[in-house]
PQR file of N, CA, C, O and H, with PARSE charges and radii, in Angstrom:
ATOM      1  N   UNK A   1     146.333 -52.297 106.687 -0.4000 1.5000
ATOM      2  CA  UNK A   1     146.638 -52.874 105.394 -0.0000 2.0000
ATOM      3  C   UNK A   1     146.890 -51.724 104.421  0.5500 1.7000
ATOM      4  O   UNK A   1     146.116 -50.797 104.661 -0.5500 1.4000
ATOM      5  N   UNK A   2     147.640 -51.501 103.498 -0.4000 1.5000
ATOM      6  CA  UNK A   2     148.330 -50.933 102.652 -0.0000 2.0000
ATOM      7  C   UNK A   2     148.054 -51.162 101.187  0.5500 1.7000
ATOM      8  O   UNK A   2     147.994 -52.338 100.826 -0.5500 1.4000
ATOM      9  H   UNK A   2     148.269 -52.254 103.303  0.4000 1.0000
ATOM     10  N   UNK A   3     147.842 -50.033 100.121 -0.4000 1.5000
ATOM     11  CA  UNK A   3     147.362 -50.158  99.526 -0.0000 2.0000
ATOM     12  C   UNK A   3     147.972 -51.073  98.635  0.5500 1.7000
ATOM     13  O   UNK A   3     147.139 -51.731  98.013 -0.5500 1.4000
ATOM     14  H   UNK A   3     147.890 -49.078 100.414  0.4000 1.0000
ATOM     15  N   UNK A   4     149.365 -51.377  98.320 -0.4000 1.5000
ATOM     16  CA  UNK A   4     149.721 -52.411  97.555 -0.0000 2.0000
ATOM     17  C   UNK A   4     149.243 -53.890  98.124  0.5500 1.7000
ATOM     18  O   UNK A   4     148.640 -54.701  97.421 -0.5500 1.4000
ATOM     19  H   UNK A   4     150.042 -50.842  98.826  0.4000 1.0000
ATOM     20  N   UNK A   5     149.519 -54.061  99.174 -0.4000 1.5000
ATOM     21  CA  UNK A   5     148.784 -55.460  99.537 -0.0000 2.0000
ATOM     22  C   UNK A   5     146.687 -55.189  99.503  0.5500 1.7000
ATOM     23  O   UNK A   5     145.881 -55.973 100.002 -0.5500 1.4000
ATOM     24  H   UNK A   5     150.009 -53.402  99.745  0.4000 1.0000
ATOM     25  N   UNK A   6     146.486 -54.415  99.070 -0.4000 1.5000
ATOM     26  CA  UNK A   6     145.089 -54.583  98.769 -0.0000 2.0000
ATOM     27  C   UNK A   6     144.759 -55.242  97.235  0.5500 1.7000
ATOM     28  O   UNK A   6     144.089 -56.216  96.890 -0.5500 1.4000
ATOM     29  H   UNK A   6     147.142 -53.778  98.664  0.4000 1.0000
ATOM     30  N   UNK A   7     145.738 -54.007  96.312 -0.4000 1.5000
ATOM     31  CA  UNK A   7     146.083 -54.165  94.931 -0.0000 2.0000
ATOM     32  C   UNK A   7     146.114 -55.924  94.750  0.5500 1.7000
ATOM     33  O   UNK A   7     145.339 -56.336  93.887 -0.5500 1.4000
ATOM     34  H   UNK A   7     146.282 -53.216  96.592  0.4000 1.0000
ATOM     35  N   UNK A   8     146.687 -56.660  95.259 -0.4000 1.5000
ATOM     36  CA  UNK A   8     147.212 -57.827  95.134 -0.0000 2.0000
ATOM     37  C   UNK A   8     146.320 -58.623  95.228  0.5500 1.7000
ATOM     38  O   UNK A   8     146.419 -59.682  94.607 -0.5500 1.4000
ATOM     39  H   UNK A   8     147.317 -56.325  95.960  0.4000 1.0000
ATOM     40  N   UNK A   9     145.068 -58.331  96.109 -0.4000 1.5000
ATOM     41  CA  UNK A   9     144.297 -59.347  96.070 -0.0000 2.0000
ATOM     42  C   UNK A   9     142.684 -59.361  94.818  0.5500 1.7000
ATOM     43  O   UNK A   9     142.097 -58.458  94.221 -0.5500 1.4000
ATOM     44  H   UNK A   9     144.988 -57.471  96.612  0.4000 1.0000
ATOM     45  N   UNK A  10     142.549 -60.370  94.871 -0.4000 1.5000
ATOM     46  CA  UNK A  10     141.550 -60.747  93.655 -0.0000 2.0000
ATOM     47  C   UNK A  10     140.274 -60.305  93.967  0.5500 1.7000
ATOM     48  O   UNK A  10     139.839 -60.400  95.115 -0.5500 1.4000
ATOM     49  H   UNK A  10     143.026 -61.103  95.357  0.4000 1.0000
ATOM     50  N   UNK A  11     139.541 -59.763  92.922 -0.4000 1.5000
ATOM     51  CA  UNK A  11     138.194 -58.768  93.212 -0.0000 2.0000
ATOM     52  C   UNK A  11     137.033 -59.742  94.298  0.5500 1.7000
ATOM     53  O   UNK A  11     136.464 -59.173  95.230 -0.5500 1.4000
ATOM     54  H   UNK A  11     139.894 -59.686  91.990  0.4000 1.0000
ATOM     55  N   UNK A  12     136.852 -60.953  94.063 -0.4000 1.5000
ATOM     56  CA  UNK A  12     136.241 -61.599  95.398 -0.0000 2.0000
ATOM     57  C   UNK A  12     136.705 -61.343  96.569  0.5500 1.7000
ATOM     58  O   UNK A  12     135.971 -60.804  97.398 -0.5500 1.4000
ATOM     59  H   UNK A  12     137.314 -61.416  93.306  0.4000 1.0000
ATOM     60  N   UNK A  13     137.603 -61.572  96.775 -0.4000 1.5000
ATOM     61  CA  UNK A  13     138.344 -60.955  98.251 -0.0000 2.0000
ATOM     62  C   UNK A  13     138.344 -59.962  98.527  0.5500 1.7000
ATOM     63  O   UNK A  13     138.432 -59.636  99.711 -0.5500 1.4000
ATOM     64  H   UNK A  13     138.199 -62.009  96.102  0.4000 1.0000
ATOM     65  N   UNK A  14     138.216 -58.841  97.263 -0.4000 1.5000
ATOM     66  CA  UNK A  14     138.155 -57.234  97.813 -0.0000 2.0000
ATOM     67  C   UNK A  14     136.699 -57.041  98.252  0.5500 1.7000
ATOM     68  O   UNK A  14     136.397 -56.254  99.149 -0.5500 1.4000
ATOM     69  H   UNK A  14     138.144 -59.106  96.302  0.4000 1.0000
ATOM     70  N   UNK A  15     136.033 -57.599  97.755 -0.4000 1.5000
ATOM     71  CA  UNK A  15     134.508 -57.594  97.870 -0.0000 2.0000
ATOM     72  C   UNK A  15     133.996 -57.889  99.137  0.5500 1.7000
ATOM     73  O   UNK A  15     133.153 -57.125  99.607 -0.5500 1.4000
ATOM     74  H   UNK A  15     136.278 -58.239  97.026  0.4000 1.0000
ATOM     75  N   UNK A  16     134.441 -59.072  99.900 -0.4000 1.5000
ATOM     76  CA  UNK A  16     134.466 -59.722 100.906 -0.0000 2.0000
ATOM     77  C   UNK A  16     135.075 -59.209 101.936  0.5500 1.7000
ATOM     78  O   UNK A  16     134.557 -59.290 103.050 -0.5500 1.4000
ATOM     79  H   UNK A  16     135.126 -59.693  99.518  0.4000 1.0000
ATOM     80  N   UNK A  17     136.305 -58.581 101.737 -0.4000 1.5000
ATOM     81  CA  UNK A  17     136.971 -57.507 102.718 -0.0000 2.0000
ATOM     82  C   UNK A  17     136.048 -56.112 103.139  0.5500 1.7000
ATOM     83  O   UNK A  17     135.804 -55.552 104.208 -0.5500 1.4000
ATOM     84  H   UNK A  17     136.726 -58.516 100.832  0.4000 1.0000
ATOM     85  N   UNK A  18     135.692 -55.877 101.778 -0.4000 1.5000
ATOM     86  CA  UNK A  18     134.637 -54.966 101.940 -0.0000 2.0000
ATOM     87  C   UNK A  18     133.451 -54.588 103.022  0.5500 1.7000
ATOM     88  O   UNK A  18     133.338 -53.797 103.958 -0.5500 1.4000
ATOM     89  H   UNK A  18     135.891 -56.332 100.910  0.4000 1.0000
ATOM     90  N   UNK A  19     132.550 -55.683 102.320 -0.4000 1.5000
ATOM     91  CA  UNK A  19     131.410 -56.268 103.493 -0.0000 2.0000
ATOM     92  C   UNK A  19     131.898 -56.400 104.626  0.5500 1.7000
ATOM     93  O   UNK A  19     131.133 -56.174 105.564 -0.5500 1.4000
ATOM     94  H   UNK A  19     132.642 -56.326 101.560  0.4000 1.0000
ATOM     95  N   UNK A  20     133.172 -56.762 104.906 -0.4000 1.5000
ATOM     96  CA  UNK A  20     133.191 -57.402 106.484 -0.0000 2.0000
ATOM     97  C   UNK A  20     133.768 -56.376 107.324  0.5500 1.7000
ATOM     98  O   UNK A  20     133.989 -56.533 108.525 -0.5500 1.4000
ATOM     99  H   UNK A  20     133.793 -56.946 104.144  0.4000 1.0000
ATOM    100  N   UNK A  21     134.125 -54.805 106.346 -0.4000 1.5000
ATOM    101  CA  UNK A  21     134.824 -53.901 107.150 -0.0000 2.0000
ATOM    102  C   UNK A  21     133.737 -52.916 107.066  0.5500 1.7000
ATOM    103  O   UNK A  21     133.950 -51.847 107.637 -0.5500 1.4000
ATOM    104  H   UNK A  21     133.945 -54.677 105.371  0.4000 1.0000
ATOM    105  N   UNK A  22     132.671 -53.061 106.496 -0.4000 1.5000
ATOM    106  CA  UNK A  22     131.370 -52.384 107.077 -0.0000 2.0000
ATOM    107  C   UNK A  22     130.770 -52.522 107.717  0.5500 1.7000
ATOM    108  O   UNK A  22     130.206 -51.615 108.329 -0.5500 1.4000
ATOM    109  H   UNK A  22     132.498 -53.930 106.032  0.4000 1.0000
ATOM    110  N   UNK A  23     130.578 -53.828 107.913 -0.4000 1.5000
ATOM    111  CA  UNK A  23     129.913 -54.032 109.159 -0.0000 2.0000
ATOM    112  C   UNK A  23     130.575 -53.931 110.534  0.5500 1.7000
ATOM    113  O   UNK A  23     130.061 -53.639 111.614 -0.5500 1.4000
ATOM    114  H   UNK A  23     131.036 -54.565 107.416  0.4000 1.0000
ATOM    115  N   UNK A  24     131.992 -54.280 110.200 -0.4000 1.5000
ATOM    116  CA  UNK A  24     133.029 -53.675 111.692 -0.0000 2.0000
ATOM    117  C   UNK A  24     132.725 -52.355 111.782  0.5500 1.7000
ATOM    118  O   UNK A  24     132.486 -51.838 112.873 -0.5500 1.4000
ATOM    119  H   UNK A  24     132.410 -54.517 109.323  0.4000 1.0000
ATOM    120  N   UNK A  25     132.698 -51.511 110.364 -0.4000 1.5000
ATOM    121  CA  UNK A  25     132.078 -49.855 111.087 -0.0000 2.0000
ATOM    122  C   UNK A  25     130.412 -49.941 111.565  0.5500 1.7000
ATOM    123  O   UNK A  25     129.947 -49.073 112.304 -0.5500 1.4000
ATOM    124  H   UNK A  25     132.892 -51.931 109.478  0.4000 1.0000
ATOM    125  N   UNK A  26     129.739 -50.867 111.152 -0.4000 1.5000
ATOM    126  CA  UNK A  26     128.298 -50.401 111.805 -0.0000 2.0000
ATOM    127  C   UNK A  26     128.582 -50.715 113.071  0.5500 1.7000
ATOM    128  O   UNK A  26     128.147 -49.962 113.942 -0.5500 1.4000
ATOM    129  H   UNK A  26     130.117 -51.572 110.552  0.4000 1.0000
ATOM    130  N   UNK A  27     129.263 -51.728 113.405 -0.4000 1.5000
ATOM    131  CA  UNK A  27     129.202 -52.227 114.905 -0.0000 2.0000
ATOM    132  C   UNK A  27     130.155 -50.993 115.720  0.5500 1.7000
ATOM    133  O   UNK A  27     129.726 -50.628 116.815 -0.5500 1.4000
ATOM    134  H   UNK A  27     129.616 -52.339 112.697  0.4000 1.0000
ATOM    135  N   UNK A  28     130.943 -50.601 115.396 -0.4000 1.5000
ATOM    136  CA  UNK A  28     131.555 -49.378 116.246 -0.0000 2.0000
ATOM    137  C   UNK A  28     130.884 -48.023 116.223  0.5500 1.7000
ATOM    138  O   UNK A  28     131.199 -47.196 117.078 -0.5500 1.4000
ATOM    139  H   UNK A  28     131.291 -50.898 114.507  0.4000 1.0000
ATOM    140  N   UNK A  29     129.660 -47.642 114.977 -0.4000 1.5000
ATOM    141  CA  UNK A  29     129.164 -46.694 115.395 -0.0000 2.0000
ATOM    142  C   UNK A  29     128.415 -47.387 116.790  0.5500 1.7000
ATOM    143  O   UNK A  29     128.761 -47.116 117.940 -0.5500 1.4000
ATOM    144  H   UNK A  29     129.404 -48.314 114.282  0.4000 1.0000
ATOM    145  N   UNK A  30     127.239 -48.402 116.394 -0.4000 1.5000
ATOM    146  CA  UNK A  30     126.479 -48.963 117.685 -0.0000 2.0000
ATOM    147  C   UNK A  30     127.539 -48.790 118.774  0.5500 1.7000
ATOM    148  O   UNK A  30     127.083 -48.177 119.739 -0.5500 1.4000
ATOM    149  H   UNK A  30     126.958 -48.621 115.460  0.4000 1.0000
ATOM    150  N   UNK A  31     128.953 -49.189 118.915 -0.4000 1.5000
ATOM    151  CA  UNK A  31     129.095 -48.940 120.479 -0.0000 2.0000
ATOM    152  C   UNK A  31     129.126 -47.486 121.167  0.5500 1.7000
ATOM    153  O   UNK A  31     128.600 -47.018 122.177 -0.5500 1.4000
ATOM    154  H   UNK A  31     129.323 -49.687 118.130  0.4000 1.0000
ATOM    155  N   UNK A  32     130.308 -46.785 119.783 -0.4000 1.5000
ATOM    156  CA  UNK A  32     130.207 -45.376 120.173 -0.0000 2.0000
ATOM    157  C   UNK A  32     128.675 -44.854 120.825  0.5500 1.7000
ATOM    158  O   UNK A  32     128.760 -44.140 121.825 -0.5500 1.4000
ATOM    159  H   UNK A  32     130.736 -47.165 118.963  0.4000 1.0000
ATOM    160  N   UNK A  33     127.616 -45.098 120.432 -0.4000 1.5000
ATOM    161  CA  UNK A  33     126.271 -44.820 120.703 -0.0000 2.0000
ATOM    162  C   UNK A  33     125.972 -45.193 122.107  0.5500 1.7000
ATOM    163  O   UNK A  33     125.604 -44.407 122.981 -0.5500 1.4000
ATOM    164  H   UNK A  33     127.547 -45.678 119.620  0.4000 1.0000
ATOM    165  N   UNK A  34     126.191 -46.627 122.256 -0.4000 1.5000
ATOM    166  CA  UNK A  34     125.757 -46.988 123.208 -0.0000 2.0000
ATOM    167  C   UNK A  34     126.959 -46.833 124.645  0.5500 1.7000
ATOM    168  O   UNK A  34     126.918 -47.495 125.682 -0.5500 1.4000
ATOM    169  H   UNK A  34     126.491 -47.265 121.547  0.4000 1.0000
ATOM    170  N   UNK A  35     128.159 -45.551 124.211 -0.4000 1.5000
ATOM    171  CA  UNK A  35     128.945 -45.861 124.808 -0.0000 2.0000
ATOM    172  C   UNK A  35     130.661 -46.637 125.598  0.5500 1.7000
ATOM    173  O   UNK A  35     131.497 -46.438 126.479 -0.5500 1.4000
ATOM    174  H   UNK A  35     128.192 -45.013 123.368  0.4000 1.0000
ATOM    175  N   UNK A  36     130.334 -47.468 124.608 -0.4000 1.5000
ATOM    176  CA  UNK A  36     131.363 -48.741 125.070 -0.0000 2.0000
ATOM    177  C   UNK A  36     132.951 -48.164 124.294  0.5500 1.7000
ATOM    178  O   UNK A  36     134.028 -48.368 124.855 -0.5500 1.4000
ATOM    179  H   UNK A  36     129.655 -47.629 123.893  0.4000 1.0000
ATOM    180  N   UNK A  37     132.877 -47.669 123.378 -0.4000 1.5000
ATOM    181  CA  UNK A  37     133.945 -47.486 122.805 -0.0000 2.0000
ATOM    182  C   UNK A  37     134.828 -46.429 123.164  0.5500 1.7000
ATOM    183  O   UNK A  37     134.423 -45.282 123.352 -0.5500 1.4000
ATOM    184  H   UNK A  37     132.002 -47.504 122.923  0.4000 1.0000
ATOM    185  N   UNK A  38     136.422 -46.887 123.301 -0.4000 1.5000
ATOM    186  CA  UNK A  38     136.762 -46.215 124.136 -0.0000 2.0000
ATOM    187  C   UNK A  38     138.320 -44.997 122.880  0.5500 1.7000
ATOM    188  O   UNK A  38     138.959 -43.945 122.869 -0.5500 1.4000
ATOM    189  H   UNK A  38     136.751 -47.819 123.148  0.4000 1.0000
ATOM    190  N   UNK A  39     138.105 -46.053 122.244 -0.4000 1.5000
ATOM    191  CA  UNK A  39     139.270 -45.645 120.910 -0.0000 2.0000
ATOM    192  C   UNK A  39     138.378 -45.319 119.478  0.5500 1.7000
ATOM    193  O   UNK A  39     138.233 -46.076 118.518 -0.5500 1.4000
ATOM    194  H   UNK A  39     137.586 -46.908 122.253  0.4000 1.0000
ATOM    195  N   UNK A  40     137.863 -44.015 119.654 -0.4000 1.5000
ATOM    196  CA  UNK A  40     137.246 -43.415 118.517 -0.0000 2.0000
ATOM    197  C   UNK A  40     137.964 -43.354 117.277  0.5500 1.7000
ATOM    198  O   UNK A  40     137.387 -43.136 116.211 -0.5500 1.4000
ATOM    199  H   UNK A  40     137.982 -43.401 120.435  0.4000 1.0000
ATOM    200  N   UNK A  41     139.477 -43.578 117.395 -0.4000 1.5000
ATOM    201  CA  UNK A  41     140.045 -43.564 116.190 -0.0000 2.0000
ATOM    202  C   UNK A  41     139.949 -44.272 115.331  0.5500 1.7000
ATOM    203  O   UNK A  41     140.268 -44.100 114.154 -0.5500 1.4000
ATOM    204  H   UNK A  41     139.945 -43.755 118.260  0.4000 1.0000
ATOM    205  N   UNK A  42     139.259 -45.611 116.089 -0.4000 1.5000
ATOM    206  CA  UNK A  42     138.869 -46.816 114.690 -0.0000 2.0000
ATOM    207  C   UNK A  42     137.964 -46.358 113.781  0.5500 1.7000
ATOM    208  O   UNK A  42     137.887 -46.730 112.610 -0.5500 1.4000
ATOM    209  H   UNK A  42     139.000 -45.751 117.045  0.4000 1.0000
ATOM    210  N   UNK A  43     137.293 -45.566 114.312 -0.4000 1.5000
ATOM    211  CA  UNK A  43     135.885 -45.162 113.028 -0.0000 2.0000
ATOM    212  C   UNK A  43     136.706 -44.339 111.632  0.5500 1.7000
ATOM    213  O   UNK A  43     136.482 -44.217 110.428 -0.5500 1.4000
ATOM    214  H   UNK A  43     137.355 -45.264 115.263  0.4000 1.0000
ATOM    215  N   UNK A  44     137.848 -43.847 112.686 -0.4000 1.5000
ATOM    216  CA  UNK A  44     138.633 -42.928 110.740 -0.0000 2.0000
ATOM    217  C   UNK A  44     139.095 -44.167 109.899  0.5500 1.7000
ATOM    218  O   UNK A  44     138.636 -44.508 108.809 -0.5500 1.4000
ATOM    219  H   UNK A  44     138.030 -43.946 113.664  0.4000 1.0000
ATOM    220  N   UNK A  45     140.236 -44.863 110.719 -0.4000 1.5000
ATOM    221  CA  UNK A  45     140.728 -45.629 110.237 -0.0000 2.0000
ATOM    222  C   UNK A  45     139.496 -46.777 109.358  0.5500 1.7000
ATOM    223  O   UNK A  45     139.583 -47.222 108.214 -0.5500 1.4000
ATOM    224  H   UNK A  45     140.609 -44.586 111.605  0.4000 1.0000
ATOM    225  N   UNK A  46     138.829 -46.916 109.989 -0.4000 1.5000
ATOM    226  CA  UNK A  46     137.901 -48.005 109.540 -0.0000 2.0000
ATOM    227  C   UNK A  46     137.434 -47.461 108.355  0.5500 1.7000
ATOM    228  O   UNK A  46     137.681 -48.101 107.333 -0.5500 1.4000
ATOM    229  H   UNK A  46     138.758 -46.554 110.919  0.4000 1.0000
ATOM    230  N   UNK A  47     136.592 -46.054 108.224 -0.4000 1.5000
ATOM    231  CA  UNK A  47     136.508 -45.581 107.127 -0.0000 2.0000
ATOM    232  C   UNK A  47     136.948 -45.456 105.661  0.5500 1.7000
ATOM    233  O   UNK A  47     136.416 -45.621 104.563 -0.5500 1.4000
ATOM    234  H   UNK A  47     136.391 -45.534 109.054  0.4000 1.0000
ATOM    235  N   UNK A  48     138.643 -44.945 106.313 -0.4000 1.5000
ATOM    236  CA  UNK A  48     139.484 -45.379 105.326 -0.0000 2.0000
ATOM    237  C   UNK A  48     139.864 -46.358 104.718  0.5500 1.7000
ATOM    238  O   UNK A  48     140.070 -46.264 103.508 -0.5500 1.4000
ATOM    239  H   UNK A  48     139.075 -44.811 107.205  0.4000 1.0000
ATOM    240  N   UNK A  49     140.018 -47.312 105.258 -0.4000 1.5000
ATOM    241  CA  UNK A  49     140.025 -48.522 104.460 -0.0000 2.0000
ATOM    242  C   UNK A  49     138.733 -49.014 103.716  0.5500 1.7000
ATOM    243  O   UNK A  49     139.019 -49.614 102.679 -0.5500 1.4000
ATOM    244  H   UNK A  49     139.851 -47.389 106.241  0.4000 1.0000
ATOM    245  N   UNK A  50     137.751 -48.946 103.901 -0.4000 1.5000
ATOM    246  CA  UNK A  50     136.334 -49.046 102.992 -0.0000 2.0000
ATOM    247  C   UNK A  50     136.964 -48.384 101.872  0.5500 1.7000
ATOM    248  O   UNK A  50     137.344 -48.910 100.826 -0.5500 1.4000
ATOM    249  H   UNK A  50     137.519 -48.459 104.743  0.4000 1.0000
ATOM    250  N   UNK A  51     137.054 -46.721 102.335 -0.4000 1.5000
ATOM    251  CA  UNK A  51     137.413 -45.940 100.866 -0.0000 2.0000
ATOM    252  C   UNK A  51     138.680 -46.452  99.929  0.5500 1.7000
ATOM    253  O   UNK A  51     138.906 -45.951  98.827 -0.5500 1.4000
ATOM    254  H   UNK A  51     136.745 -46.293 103.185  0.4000 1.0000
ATOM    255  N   UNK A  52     139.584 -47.655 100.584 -0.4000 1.5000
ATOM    256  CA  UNK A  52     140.964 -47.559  99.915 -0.0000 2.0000
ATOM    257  C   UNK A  52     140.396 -49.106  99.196  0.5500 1.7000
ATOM    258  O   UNK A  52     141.178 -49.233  98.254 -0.5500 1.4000
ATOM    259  H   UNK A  52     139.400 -48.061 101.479  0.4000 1.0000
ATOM    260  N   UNK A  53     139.651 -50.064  99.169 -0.4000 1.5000
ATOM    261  CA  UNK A  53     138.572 -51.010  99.246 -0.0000 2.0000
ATOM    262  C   UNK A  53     137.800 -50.912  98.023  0.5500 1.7000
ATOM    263  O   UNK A  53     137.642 -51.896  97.301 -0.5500 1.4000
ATOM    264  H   UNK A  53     139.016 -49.961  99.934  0.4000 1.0000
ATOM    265  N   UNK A  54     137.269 -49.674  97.733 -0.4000 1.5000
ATOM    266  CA  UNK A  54     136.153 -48.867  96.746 -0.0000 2.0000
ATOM    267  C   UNK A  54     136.971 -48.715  95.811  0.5500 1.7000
ATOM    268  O   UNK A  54     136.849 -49.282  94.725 -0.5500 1.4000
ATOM    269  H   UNK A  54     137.397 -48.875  98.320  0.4000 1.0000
ATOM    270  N   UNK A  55     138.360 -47.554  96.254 -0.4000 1.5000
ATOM    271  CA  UNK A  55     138.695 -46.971  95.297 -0.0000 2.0000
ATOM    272  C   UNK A  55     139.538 -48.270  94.080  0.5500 1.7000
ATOM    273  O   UNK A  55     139.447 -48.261  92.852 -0.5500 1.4000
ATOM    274  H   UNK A  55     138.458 -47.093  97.136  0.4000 1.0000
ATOM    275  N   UNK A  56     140.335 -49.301  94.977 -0.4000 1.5000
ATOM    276  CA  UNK A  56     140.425 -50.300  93.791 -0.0000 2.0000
ATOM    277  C   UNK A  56     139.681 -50.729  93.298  0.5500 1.7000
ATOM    278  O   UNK A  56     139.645 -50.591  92.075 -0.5500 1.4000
ATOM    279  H   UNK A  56     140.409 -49.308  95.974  0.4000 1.0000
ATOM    280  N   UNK A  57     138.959 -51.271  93.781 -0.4000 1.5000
ATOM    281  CA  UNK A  57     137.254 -51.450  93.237 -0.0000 2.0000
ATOM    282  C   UNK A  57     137.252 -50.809  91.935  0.5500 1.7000
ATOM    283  O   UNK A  57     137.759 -51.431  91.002 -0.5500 1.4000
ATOM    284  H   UNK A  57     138.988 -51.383  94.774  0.4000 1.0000
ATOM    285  N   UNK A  58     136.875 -49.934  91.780 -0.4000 1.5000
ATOM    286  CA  UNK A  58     136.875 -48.549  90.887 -0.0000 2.0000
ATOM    287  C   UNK A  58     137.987 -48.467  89.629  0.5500 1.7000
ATOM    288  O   UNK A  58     137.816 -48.204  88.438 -0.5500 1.4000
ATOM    289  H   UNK A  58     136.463 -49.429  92.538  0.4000 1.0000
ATOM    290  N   UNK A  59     138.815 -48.696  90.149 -0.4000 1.5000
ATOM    291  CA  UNK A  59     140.387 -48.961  89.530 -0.0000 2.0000
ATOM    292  C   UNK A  59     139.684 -50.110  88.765  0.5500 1.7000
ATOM    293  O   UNK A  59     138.956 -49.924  87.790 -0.5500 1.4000
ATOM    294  H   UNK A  59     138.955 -48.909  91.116  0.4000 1.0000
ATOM    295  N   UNK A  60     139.929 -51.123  89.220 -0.4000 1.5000
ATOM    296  CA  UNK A  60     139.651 -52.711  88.530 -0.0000 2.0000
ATOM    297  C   UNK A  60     138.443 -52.259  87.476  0.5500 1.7000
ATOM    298  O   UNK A  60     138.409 -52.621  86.300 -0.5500 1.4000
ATOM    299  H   UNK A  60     140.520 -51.274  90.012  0.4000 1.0000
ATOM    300  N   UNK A  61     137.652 -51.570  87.991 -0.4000 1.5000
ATOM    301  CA  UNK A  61     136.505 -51.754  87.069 -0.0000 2.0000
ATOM    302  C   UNK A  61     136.570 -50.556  85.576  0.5500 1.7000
ATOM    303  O   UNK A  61     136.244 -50.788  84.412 -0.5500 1.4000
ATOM    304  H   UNK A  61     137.679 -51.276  88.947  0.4000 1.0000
ATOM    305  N   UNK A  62     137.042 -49.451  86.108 -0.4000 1.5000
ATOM    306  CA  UNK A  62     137.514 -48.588  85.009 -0.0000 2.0000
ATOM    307  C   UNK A  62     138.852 -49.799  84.098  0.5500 1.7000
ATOM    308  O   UNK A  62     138.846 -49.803  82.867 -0.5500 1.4000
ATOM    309  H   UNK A  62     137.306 -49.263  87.054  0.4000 1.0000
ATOM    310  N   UNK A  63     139.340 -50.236  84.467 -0.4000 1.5000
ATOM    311  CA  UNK A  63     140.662 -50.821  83.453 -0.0000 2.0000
ATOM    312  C   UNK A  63     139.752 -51.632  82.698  0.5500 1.7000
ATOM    313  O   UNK A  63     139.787 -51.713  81.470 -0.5500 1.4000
ATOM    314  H   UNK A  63     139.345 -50.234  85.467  0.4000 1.0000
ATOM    315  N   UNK A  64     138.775 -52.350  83.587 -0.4000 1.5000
ATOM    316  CA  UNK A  64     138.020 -53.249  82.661 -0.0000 2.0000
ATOM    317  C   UNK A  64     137.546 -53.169  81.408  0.5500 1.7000
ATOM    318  O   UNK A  64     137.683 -53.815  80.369 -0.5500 1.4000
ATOM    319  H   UNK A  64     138.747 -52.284  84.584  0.4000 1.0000
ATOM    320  N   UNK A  65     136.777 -51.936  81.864 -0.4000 1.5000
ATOM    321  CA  UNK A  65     135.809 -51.008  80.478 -0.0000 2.0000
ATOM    322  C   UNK A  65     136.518 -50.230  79.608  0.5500 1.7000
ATOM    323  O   UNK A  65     135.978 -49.518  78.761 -0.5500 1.4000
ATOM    324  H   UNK A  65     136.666 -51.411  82.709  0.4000 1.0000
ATOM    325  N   UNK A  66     137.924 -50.345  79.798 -0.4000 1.5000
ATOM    326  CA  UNK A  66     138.718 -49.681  78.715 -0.0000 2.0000
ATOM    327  C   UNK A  66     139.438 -50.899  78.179  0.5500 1.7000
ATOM    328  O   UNK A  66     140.370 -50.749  77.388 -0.5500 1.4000
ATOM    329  H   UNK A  66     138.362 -50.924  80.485  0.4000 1.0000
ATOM    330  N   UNK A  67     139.132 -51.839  78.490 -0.4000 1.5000
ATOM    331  CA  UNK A  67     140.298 -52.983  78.146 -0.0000 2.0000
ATOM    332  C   UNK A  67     138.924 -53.897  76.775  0.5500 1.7000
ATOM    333  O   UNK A  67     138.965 -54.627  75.785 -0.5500 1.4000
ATOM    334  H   UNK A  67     138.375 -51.961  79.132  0.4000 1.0000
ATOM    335  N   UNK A  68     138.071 -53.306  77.502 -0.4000 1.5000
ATOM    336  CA  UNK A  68     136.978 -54.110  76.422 -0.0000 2.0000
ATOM    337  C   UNK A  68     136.479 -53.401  75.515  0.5500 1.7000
ATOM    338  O   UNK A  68     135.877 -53.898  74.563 -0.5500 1.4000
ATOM    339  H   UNK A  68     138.038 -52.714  78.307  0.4000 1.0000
ATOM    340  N   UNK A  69     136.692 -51.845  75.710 -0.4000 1.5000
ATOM    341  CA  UNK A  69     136.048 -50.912  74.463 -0.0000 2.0000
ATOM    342  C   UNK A  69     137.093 -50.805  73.540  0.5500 1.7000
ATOM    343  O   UNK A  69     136.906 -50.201  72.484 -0.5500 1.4000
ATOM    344  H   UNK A  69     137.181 -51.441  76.484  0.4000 1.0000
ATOM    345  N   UNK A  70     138.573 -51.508  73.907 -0.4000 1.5000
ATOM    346  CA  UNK A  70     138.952 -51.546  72.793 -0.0000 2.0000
ATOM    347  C   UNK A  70     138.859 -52.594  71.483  0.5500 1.7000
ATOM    348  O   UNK A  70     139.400 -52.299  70.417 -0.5500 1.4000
ATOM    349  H   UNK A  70     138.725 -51.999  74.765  0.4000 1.0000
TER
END
């Protein structure tokens, strides 16, 4: 997913995307651990998207606090 189609969606959904792509990374560290995983590249990728997740996050919430201190 791409950061303009992240942009697009409404802060509940980013929130919710959120949660549910952390816990897809807890569950791939557990396999890496236990083995099973065979495509380590999901853990970057997975990462990254949390961080691309946050950083609108962040975005939305800085516009906020400038949109109201004025």
């Amino acid at each position: 997913m791409n950061t303009e189609q992240i942009r697009l969606m409404s802060i509940e959904e980013l929130k919710a995307k959120l949660a549910d792509t952390r816990q897809e990374l807890m569950n791939l560290r557990f396999q890496v651990v236990t083995g099973q995983l065979t495509d380590t590249s999901r853990l970057k990728v997975t990462r990254r998207l949390i961080a691309r997740y946050m950083s609108v996050l962040r975005e939305r919430e800085l516009s906020e606090e400038r949109e109201g201190g004025k």
